[in-house]
Structures are given as structure tokens and as C-alpha cells.
N, C-alpha and C positions, 0 to 999 in steps of 0.2 A: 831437731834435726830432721831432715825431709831427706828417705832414700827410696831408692827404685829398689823392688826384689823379686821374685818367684816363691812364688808358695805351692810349692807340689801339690800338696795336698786337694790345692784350688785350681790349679792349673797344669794343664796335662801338655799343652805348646810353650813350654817356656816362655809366657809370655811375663811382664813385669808389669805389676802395680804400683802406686807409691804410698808409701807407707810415713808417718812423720810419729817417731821417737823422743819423748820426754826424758832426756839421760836422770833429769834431778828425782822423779821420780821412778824411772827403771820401769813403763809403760810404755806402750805403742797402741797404734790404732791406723787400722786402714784408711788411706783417704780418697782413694780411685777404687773403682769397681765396675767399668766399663771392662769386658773379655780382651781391649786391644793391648798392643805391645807399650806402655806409659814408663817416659824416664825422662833424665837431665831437672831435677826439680830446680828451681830457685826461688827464692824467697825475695817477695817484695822487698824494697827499704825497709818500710814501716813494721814487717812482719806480719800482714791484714792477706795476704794474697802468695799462691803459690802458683808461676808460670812451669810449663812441663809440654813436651811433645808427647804427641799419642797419632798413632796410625790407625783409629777406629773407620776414616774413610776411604782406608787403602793406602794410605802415602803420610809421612812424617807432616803434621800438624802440628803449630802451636797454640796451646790452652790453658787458660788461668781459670782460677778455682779460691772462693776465700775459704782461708786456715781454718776458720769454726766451724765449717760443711751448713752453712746454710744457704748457699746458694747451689747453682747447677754447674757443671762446668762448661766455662765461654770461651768458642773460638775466638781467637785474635787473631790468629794469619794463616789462611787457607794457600794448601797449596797445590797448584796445577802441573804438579810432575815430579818436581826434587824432594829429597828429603827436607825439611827443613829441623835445625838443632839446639834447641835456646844453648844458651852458656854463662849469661849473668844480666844483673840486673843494674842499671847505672843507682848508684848511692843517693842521688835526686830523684828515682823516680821516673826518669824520662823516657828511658832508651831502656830495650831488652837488646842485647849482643845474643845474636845466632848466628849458624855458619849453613850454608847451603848452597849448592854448583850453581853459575849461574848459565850455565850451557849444557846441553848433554853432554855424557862423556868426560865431565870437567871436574876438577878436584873443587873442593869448599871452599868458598871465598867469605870473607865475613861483611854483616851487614848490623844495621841498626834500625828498630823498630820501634816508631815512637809511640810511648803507651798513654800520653797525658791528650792527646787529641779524640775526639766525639768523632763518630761516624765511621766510615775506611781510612785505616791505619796506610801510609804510603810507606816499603822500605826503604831504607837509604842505603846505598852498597856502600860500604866503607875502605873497603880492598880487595879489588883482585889482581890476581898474578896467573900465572901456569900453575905455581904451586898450592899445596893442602896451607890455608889458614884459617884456626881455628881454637878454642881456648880462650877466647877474646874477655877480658875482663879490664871494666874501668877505673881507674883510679879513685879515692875518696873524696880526692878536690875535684873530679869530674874532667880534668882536662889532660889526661893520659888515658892510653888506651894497651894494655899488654895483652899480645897472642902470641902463639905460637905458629910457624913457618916452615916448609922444608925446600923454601926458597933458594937458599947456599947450601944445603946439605938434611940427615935426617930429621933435625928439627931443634930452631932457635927459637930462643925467645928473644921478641921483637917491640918496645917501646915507641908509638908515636902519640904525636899532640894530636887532639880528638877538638882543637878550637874551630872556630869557622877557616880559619888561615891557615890551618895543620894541615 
């Protein structure tokens, strides 16, 4: 299990590391150690990679990291102003679901980021409204997509088809 925490001890801005928890053996171990504010972990399909936002450049970044720590950890989606907020990972592999405004001033709209393509990542906005969408997680056959909305009121949970056609 991969969570975000504050360790006083270590940090005096509440800021949040992510830490990933072995329950069977009742261990942990750090896995960020950059001073910024690091959270929302997920966990690749495979288990090999952990995507996570961090604000190390001033603004809500998303960043993967392999599980063993021997690599560094890689920007995947630079951002030029919004927060951006992973939320899950497609079950293939493909897509990371995040949520981030696509305007000033504007609540989170959710989008898809495909992670199986070389070079710049392009996102795909998947929904926006006026309203907060956000939560976004895909189904395991890949062709549903559940978020949450405060579209019709403080906040539904909303199912649509995530096919070319949906």
C-alpha cells in the first residue's frame, strides 16, 4: 500500500511524502524525499511504477517513480498553471485519470493521459462541465469510467462509456 503522510519530525511545512507500507510484513519505507508537497499515489497495473503529483516546480505536477527506487523520479505532465491531480490508473495500462481546471477560476474537469506512448504525452479532456469532476476511476474491462460530480447537486456518482463512441 502506497500513502502520502507528514512526518514532523522531518518536516516542519506540513508537507507530504509518500511512503509505500508492506501490511504482511508490518514495515514501511520512504519512497519520495524531495522537500515538496507529494500525494494521490497509484499504483501501475503491473505493480513496477508509482504515478503521484508533487509541486517541487511550484504548481501540482504529475510524476512516476519504479516501486524498487531505482530509478529517479520522471515528470510525465508538466504543468503551466493548474493544479494537476492523478486519481487512477486504467487496468491496461494506458491511461492515468486526473482531474485539473481547464480555465482559470474553473472547477476540475477530468481528463486522460496516455502513458503507453514515447516522447510528449498529449492529454485527452474526457469531461467538462461548470461543475467539480473528479475521482475518476476506470472500470477493469476498461470501458467504463466512474467519477464523481457536483453537477445536480453536492456530489453524484456518475458512470459513462469511456469507448471511442461514449
Amino acid at each position: 500500500m502506497a500513502v502520502c503522510r507528514v512526518d514532523p519530525a522531518l518536516n516542519m511545512n506540513n508537507r507530504r511524502d509518500l511512503w509505500i507500507f508492506d501490511v504482511a510484513r508490518a514495515t514501511s519505507r520512504r519512497f519520495t524525499f524531495d522537500p515538496a508537497d507529494e500525494c494521490n499515489p497509484v499504483w501501475s497495473p503491473d505493480g513496477s511504477r508509482i504515478a503521484f503529483f508533487s509541486d517541487r516546480r511550484g504548481v501540482r505536477e504529475i510524476y512516476e517513480k519504479p516501486v524498487n527506487g531505482s530509478g529517479e523520479d520522471e515528470l510525465v505532465l508538466a504543468s503551466t498553471g493548474p493544479a494537476l491531480n492523478v486519481e487512477s490508473w486504467s487496468p491496461d495500462g494506458r491511461f492515468l485519470v486526473y482531474n485539473s481546471p481547464t480555465r482559470p477560476r474553473a472547477e476540475n474537469d477530468l481528463f486522460l493521459l496516455p502513458m503507453r506512448s514515447t516522447g510528449v504525452r498529449t492529454p485527452i479532456l474526457f469531461l467538462e462541465s461548470p461543475a467539480l469532476e473528479h475521482m475518476g476511476a476506470i472500470a477493469p474491462n476498461g470501458r467504463w469510467i466512474a467519477y464523481r460530480s457536483a453537477l445536480q447537486g453536492p456530489g453524484e456518482i456518475y458512470v459513462s462509456d469511456l469507448s471511442p463512441q461514449g
